[in-house]
N, C-alpha and C positions, 0 to 999 in steps of 0.2 A: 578390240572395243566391246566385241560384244559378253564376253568375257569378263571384265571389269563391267559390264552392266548388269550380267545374272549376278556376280560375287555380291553386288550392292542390293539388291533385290533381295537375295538369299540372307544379306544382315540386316536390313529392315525384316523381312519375313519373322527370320528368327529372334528379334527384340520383342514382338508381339507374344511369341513363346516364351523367351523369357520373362515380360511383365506377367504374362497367366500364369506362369509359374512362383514365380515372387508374390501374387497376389494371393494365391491357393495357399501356400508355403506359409505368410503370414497371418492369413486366417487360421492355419490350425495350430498355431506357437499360442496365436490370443486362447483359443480354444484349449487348449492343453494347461496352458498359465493356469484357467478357470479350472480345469479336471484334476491336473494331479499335481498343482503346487508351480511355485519359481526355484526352489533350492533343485528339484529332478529335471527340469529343464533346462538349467544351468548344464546339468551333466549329457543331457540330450544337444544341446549345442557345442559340448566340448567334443562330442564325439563326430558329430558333424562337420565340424573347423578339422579335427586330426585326418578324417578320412578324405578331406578337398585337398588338405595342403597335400597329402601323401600323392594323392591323384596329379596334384598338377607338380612338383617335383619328380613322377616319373613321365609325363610327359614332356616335361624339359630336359629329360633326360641325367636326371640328378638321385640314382640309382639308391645309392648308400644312403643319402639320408630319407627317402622313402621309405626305402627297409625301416628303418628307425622308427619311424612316425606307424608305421602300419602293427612292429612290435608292442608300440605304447597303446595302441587302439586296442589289440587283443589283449593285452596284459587287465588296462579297464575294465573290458568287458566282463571278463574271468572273474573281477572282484566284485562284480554284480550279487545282490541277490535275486531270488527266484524271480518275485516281485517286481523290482525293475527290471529285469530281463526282459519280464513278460511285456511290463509298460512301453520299454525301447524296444521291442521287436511289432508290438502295434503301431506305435509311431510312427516308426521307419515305412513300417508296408504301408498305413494308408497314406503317405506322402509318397510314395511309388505307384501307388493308385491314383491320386489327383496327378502327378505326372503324367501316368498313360492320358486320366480323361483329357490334360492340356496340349500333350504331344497328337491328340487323333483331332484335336479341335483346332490346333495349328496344320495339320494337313488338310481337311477341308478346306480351311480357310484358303492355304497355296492352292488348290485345287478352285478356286472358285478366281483368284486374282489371274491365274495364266491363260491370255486370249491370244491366237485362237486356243481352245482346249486340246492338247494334244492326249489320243488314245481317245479322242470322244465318238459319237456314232459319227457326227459331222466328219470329222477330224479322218479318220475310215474310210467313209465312203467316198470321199474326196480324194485321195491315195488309190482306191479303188478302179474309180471313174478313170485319171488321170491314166492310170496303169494300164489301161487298155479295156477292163470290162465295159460290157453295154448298161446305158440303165435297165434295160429290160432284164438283162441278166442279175443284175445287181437285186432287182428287185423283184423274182421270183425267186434268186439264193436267197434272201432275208425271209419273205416270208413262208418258207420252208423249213427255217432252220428251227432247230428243237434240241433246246438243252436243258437237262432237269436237274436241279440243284437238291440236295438230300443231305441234310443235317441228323446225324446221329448222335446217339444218347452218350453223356460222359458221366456216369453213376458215381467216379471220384473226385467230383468237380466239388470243387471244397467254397466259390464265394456262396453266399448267403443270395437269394434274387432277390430279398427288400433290398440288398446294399447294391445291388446293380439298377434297381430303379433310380437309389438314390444319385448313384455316380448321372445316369442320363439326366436325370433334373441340372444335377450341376453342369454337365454339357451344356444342355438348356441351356443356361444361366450367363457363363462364357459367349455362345451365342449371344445372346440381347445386350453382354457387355461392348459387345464390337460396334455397339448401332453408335452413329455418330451424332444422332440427336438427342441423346439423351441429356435429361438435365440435371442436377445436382442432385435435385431430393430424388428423381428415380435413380440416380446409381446410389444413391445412398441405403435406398430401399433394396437393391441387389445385392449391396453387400452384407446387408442386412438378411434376405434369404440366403445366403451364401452362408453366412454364419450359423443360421438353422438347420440346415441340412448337415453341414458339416459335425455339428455337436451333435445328432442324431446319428450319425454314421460313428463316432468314436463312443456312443453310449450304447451302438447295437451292438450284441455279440456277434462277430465275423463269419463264426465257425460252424458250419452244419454239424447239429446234437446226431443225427441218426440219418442212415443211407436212405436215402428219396426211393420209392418203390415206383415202379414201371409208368404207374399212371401217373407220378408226381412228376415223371423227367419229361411223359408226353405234355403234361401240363406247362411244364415249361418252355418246350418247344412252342407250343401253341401262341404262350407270351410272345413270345418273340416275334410272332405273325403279325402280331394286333399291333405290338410296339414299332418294328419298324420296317418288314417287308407289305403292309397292309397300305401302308400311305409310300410307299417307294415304287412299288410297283407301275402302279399307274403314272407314275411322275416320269421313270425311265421310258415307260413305251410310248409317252407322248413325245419326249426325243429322239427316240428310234424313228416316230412317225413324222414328225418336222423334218429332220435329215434325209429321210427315204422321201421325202416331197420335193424337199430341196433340190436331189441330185436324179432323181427316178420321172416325177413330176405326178407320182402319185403317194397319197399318205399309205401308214399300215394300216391294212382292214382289220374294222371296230372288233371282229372275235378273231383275231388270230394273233397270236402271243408267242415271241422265239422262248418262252421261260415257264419252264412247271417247275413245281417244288414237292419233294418228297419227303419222306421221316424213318426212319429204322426202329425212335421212341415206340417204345408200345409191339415191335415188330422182331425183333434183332434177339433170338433166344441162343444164339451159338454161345456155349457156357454160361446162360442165365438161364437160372433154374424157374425163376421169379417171375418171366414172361410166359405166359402159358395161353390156352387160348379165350377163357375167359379174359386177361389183361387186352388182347389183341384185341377182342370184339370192342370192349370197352372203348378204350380209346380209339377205335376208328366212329365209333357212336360220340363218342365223347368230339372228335374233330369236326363232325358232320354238325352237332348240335352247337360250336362255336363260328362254324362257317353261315348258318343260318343268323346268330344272335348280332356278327356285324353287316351282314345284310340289310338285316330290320333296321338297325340305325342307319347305312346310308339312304335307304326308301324313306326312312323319315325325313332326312334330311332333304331328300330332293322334294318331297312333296311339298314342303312349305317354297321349295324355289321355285317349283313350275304351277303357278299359279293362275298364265297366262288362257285366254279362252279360246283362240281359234287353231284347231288341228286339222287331221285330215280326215279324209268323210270313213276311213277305215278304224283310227279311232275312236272317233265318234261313237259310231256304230258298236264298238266293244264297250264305250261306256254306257250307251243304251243297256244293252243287253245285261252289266252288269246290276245296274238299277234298276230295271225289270226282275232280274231273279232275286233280290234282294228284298224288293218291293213283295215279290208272289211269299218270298220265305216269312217274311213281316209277318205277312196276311194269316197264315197258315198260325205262326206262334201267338198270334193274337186272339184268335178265332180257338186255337186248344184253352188257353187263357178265360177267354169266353164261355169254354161250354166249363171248365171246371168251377168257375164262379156260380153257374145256373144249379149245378151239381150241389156245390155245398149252401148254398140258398134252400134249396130242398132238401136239405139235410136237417140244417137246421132252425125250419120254417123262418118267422122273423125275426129271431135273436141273434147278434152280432154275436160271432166265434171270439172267443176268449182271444186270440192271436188274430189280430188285422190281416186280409191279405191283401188289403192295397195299401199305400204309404196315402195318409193325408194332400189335398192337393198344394203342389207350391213345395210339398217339404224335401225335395229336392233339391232346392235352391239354396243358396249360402243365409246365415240368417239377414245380414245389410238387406237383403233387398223384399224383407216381410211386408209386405202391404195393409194397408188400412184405410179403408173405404175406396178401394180400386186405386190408392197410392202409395206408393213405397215413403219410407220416412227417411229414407237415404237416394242421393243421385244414382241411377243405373249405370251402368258400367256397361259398355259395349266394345264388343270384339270381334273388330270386321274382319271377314274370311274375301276370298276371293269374290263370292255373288254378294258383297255386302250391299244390303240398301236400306236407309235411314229407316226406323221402325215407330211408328206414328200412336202410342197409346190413347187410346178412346175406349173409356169404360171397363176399362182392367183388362181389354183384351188386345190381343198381338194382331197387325194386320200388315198385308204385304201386300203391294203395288202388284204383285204377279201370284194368283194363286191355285192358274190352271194347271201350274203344275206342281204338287202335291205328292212327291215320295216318302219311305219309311226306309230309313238303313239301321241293318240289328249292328247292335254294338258285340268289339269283338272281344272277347276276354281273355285274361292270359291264359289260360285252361283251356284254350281253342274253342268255347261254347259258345251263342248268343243268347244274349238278352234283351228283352225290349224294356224302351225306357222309356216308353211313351203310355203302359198300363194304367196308368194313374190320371191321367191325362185329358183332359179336354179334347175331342176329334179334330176343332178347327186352331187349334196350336200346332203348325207345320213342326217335324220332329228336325234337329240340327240348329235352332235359333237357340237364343239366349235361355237356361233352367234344364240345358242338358243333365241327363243324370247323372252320368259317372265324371270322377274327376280326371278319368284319363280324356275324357272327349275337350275339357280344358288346354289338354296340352297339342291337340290336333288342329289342323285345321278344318275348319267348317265346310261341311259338303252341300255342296251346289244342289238348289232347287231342281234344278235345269241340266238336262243332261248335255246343255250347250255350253252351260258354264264351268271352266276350271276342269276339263274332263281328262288330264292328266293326273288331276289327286285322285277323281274316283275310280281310272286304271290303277296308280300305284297305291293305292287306299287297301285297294283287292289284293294284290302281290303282298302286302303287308299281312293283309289277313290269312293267307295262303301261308306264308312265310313264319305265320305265329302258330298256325294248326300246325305245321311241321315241325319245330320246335317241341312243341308239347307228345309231339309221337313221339320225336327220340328222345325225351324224357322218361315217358313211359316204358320204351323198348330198356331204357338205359337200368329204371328197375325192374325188369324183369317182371311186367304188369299187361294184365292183356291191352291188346290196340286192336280197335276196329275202326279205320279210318276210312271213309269210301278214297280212293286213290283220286281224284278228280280236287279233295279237298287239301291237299298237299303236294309238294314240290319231289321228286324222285331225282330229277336231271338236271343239270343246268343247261340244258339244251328250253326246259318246259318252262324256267326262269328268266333265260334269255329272249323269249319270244313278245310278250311284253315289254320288255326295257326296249330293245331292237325297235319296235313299233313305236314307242314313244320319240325316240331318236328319229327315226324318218318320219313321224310326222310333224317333230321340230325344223327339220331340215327342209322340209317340204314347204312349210309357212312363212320361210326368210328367217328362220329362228336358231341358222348353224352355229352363233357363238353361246347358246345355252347350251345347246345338241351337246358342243363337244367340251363343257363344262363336266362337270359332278357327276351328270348320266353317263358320259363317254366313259368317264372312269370306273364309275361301276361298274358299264359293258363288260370293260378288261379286266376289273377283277373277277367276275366270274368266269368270263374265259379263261383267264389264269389260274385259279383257287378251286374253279369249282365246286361242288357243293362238300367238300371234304379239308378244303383247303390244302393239307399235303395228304395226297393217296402214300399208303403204309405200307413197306416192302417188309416182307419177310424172309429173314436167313435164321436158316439150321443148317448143321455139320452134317456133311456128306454119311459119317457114318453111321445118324442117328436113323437117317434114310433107310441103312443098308440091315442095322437090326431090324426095324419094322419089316423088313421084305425079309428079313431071316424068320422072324415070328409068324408071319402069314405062309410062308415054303411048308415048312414046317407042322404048320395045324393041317395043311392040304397034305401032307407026307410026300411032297415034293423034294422034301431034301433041305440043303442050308444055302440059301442063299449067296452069301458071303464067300462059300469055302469055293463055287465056281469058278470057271474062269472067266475072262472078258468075253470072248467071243459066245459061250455059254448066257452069259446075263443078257447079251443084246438081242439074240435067239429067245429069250424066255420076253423079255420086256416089249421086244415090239409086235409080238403076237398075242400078248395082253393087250395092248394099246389098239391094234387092228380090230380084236375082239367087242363083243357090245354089251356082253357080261357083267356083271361086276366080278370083282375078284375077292373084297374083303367080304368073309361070310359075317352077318346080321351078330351067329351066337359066338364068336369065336371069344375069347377071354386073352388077355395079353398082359404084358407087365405094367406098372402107371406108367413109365417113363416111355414106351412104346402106344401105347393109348395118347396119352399125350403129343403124338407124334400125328395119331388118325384125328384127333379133334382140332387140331391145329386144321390139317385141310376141310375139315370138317367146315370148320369157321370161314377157310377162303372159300367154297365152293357157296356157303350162303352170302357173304358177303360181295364176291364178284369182283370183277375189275373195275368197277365203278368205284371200290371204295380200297381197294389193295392195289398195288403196281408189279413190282418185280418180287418171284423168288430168287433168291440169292442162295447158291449152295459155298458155303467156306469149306476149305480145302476140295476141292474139287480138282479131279486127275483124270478119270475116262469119261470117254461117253456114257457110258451105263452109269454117271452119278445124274446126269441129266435126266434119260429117260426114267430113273427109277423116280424119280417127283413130278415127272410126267405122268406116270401110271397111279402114282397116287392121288394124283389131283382129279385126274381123270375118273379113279374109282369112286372119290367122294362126289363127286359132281354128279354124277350117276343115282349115288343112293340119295342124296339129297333133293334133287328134281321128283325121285319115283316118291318121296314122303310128300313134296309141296304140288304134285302134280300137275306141274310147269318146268319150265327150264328156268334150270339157278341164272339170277341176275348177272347181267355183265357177263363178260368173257373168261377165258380161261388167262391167269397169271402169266407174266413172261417169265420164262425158268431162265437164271441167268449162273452161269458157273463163277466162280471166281477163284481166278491162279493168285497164288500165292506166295510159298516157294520159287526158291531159283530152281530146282527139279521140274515142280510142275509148270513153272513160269515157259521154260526151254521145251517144253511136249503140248504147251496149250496149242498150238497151228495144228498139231500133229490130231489132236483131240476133236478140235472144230473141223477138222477135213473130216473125218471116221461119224460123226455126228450129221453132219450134211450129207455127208453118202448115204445114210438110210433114207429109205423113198420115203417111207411115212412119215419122219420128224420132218423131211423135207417140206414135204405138200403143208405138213401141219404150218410151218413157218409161214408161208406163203400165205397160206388161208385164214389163219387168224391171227397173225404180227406180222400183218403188210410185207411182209419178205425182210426183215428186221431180224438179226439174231445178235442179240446182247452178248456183251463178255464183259465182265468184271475183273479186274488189276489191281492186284492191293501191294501199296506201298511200305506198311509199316512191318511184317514178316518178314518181307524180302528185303528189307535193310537191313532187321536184323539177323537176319538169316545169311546174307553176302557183304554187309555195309555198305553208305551210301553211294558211293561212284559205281563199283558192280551190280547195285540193286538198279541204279538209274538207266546202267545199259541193258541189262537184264531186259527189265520193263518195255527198253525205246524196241528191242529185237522181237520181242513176243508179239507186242502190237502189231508191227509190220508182217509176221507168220500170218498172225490172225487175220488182217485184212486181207491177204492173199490167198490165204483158204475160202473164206469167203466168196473174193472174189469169181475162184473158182468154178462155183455151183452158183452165181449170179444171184448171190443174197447180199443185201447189203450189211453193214456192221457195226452197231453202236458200239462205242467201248463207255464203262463205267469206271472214272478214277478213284478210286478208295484213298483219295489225300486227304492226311488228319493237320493241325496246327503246325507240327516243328517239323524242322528240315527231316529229321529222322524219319518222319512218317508220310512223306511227298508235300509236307507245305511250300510257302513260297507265294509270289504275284505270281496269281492267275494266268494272267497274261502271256507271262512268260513261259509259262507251264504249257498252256495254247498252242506258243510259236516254236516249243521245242517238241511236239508229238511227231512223230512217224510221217511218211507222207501217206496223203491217201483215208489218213486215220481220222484225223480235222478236217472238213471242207473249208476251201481256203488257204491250206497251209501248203506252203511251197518248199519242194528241198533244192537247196544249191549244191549239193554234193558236198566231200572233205577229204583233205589231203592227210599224209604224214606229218607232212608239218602242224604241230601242235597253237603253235599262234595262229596258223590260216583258219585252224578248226573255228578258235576260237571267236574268230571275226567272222566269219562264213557260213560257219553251222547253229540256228537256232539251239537243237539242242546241247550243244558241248556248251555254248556261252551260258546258257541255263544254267547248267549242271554248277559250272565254274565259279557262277558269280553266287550261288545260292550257297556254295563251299564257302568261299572268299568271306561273304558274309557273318557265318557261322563261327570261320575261325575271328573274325573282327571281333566277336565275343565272348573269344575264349581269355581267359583271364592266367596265364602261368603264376604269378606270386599267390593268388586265391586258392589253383587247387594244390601246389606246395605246400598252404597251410594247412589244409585236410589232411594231407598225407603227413606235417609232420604230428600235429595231434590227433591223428584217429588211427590210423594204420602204423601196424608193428615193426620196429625198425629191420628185421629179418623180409617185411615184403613192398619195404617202402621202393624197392631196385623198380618195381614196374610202374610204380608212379614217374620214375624219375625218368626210364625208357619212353612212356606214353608223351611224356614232356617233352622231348628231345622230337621222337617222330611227328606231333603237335608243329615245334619250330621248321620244321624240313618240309611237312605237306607247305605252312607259310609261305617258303621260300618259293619252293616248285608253281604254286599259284602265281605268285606274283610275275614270275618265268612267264606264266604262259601269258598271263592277261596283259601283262607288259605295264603295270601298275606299280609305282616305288613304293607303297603302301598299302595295305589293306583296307578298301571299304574308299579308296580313293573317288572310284568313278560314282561316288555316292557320297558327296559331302554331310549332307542334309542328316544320314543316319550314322555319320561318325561323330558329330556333333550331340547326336542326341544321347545317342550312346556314353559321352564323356557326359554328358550331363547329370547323368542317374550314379555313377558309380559313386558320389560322395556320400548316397544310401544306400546303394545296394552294397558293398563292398563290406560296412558295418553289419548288413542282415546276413553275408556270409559267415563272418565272424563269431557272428552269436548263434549262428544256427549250428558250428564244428563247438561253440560252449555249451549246446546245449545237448548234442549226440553224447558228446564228453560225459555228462550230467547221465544222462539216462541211462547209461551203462553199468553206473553204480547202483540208480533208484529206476527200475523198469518202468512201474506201478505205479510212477508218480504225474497225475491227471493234469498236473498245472506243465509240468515242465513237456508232455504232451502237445497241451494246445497251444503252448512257445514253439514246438517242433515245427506246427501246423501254419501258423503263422507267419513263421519266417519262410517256408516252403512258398503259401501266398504272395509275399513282399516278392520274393525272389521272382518268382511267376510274372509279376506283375513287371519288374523292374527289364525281366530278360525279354518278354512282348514275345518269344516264338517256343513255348511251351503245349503240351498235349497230345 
């Protein structure tokens, strides 16, 4: 029964998908009709028709005549010219792109209809509880746990980002088609922007003209912060914190977040030449100056929410004090104002200076409200703030019911300066009423007479202004322009940022005011806890041997010898009696290569910047311990020279130096590595004394596949982890591991999740192993990780296509070496088999209807973009040179991308 009730669920589901599809599908045929004719269309639907019938004839099982149907489609294709080529191969992909947007907006949607939510925090902790832990356990594991998520740069990422905003509009769009109230003329109007976008997407060029530089890819990560981890973030850990209520019977505390987020953009120079430590500073300036600019909008934003008057008397008290120093800074700019008016009076006895230096009175104001004989000739316009109180004209002058209390706030400008806007002024015109001067003071709310009133906007009034002076320093840092900022006048930490917000929150909470508390403010709380003032802190990796020449060039100028040519035990002897030392090492005059210079400015740059704005060094290829401490000793030596020029100690801490195995060689010696590392007392103590007893390792997926392929790289990987945490354990350090999973299966992709429940024991808190047999099905039912492995295979072959790459091999590859196509084919159908052995599945992709389905969906386009992407390899092998049939290459590469969803 229940059975036949998910299968009906799963086809209403999937009719929703199919209408978005059909709906997307027919907006761009309109669309197209309009761009390049009905006679080319015609031939775009006949190819269309050829490539479904061929599809669903080999699904039926009707071999021959598919062949048939799939010969007439390339035969077509072939008698293209360039020109349509190019027009049916943009077609094709952006109709495999409003797919993907329809297929990821049909799984939300599944995702939002299945109650209870299975896999949710609810859904967990409930599993949890049940299973035997205690809430209290439960709920000192949550808020301890700490996982950082780090998006790295893909420099050959070919969509366009305008075309990827345009695709989320159309998500958008999809979204507010599903609302059930909608009414004739607003869906009409949808389809109507549906239409827009979509003609703007097929009249933009798809294809990046020229490779994005360092800063362009950190800039695009940045996007991505503001588009959709900036409003998710705090969305998820309000769920985290409802369900930790629920089962614990305490929420998550307001600054603590199981989620940081890192960046390798701007960081990641192993084989980029183009990353240097200019690009690094930059963009860690450049993240610091976007973490600020969405801050000031959410301060704006809540400032107009908390409008309310009564706080707590510690508030209070802060807004005193601020409108006091505000009030004394007034006086002071008023008063210089003053004496230089007295100045040029006597300068130049009674003759007005050729140049005004006060603005006429009134001229401030918009013209509507010009007066004439103490009356305006238009209705006054008034705009109550929180202290508003009716304002009673008598004799052209302003007068208020309260005017014992009488403050001046300097306006703040975007340049971090103030200005007074009250010079021109009449004394007994209170400053903040109606004729303010600037028009940003228009888009503010009005600040309170009364330090009684509203005294959460003149807190976050200040954080604002705090907020905009910091802004405009890393502007100035960013060109390379002096900054004298007294430090009191800007924000460093988000600890100095959090202390304010924090205060407003309790003193909402204090006044019966908890459901604003844990509104907008609560969320802000957690995005600075989360974000921080950097948003993502920037890890740096460099190649172990770029380490090993710098320490060859420095040996060397000492007449030490070479570095390099040592042996291990040798280098660990030379390096940790560096490091015990309080020396520096690199001499001031020494001269070196650019590419080793290169190497001391990079640390150069982390020792100014700190770990306040850097997170992990990362060494790739990394095999002993001496690659470790030799960027221990470097870091160390620049930190040194860097403190003795600013004469302080460099900001923040020192980098966590993280190794990262790679190879199946070094994959099998990394335990061996981290024991030899731990045994020295000094890295030891260091670990303890400034990364909590944390010692990092890094695992990368995507060498070691290809270095073993993917079933030996995945156990590779499960063995190394378990080495590593037992070395560890050993020496009573604990032990992150960092996964290096990229998009395709190749390179560790795959749900997460699953990823989670197949790690090592010991490796994941949480993660339990049940042990595994011989028997290969018990594995597979038994053991997270083999089921992983299995079903992440299973998967991949569901998408492999045998008649697809047979036509590759018979038009591209030479019939003297088509034999290995034809063997890869054969061992292709056998892994098949053997999968479905173990999983005990009649079919591939079985215990996953949902993605066989979608999968059949795409081929009646994607099957045509293979087509033409073997006519167009075909094509380029006669005309190299030829720029058009290029960006058809590139093109179909994209569709294809798009269509196959586990690419990168």
């Amino acid at each position: 029964m229940t059975d036949t009730t998910d299968d009906i669920a799963e086809e209403i589901s999937f009719q929703n998908f199919d209408d978005d599809c059909k709906l997307l599908g027919s907006l761009l045929n309109d669309v197209l009709q309009r761009e390049v004719g009905g006679s080319f269309m015609e031939k775009v639907e006949r190819n269309r028709t050829l490539a479904q019938s061929a599809c669903n004839l080999r699904l039926a099982g009707i071999v021959d005549m598919a062949e048939l149907l799939e010969k007439q489609l390339a035969s077509e294709i072939s008698k293209m010219t360039l020109e349509e080529a190019l027009i049916l191969a943009r077609a094709f992909s952006h109709y495999l792109n409003l797919m993907g947007i329809a297929e990821t907006h049909h799984r939300v949607r599944k995702v939002r209809s299945v109650a209870p939510l299975s896999k949710s925090c609810d859904d967990i902790f409930n599993q949890l509880v049940h299973g035997g832990v205690s809430p209290d356990e439960l709920y000192e594991t949550v808020c301890k746990q700490e996982v950082e998520i780090v998006l790295t740069a893909h420099p050959t990422q070919i969509n366009r980002r305008t075309l990827q905003y345009k695709h989320i509009r159309i998500a958008h769009l999809l979204d507010y088609n599903d609302r059930s109230d909608l009414g004739l003329e607003d869906r009409e109007m949808l389809i109507e922007d549906l239409v827009r976008e979509i003609t703007s997407i097929w009249q933009t060029d798809e294809l990046r003209r020229y490779k994005p530089t360092p800063v362009e890819e950190a800039r695009a990560g940045l996007n991505i912060v503001e588009q959709s981890l900036w409003k998710a973030v705090p969305h998820y850990l309000r769920r985290v914190s409802n369900a930790l209520k629920k089962h614990t019977g305490k929420p998550l505390p307001l600054t603590c977040t199981p989620i940081k987020f890192g960046s390798w953009m701007g960081g990641d120079r192993d084989g980029n030449p183009n990353v240097t430590a200019k690009v690094t500073k930059d963009v860690s300036l450049l993240s610091r100056w976007m973490a600020i600019d969405l801050y000031i909008r959410e301060v704006d934003s809540i400032r107009f929410e908390l409008s309310m008057n009564r706080c707590s008397d510690k508030l209070s008290k802060l807004a005193h004090e601020i409108i006091e120093e505000e009030t004394s800074s007034d006086v002071r700019h008023e008063s210089w104002n003053q004496s230089l008016s007295r100045s040029q009076i006597k300068l130049h006895g009674q003759q007005a200076p050729a140049i005004p230096t006060h603005l006429p009175a009134r001229a401030d104001l918009p013209s509507c409200t010009e007066c004439h004989d103490g009356e305006s000739q238009y209705p006054r316009l008034e705009f109550p703030g929180a202290d508003y109180k009716p304002l009673h004209r008598q004799d052209g002058q302003d007068s208020t019911s309260d005017s014992s209390f009488q403050h001046s706030l300097h306006i703040s400008l975007q340049n971090g300066s103030s200005a007074n806007s009250n010079t021109a002024q009449s004394p007994v015109t209170p400053r903040g009423q109606i004729g303010r001067s600037t028009f940003q003071k228009l888009l503010e709310p009005r600040v309170s007479q009364s330090p009684g009133i509203a005294p959460y906007r003149i807190v976050l009034g200040n954080v604002k202004d705090k907020l905009m002076k910091t802004q405009k320093r890393l502007e100035l840092l960013l060109e390379d322009l002096p900054c004298e900022y007294d430090p009191w006048d800007y924000y460093e930490s988000s600890d100095q940022l959090l202390e304010p917000l924090v205060l407003c929150y309790e003193s909402l909470q204090s006044c019966g005011s908890g459901v604003l508390a844990d509104g907008r403010l609560a969320d802000l709380i957690r995005r600075v806890a989360t974000f921080g003032m950097v948003l993502m802190k920037l890890d740096l990796r460099q190649e172990s041997g770029r380490h090993a020449d710098t320490l060859d060039a420095i040996t060397k100028y000492l007449d030490m010898g070479t570095y390099s040519e040592w042996d291990e035990g040798k280098k660990l002897e030379f390096l940790t009696r560096e490091l015990k030392g309080k020396r520096p090492l690199v001499p001031p005059s020494i001269e070196v290569a650019p590419d080793v210079k290169e190497v001391l400015d990079t640390f150069r740059v982390a020792a100014e910047l700190g770990s306040d704005s850097l997170g992990a060094y990362v060494i790739s290829m990394a095999s002993n311990a001496s690659d470790v401490l030799a960027v221990e000793l470097l870091q160390k030596d620049a930190r040194l020279a860097v403190s003795g020029e600013l004469g302080r100690p460099c900001p923040g801490g020192t980098l966590r130096v993280v190794p990262l195995f790679e190879t199946v060689k070094d994959l099998r010696e990394a335990g061996s590595v981290i024991r030899r590392l731990l045994s020295i007392d000094w890295y030891r103590e260091h670990i303890i004394k400034n990364h909590n007893g944390h010692q990092e390792v890094m695992v990368g997926y995507s060498d070691s596949g290809k270095d073993a392929g993917r079933f030996t790289a995945a156990w590779e990987l499960y063995k190394a982890q378990e080495d590593v945490v037992a070395a560890s354990n050993e020496y009573g350090i604990k032990v992150t591991l960092f996964h290096g999973r990229g998009g395709s299966i190749g390179r560790g992709g795959g749900p997460t999740y699953l990823a989670i429940q197949s790690q090592p024991p010991g490796s994941v808190m949480g993660v339990c192993e049940k042990g595994h047999t011989d028997d290969l099905k018990a594995m597979y039912k038994e053991w997270p990780f083999f089921q992983s492995t299995i079903d992440l295979i299973e998967m991949v072959l569901g998408k492999a296509d045998i008649p697809i790459a047979k036509h590759y091999d018979e038009v591209l590859v030479s019939e003297s070496r088509r034999g290995l196509g034809s063997e890869l084919r054969g061992e292709l159908l056998t892994a098949e088999k053997y999968v479905l052995v173990v999983s005990g599945h009649e079919k591939l992709s079985e215990n996953n209807r949902s993605l066989r389905r979608l999968i059949e969906s795409r081929l009646p386009y994607l099957n045509p973009m293979h087509m033409l992407q073997v006519e167009v390899l075909k094509r380029l092998r006669c005309d190299d040179d030829n720029h058009k049939l290029r960006d058809a290459l590139l093109i179909t590469i994209n569709g294809i991308a798009a269509g196959m969803r586990n690419t990168g």
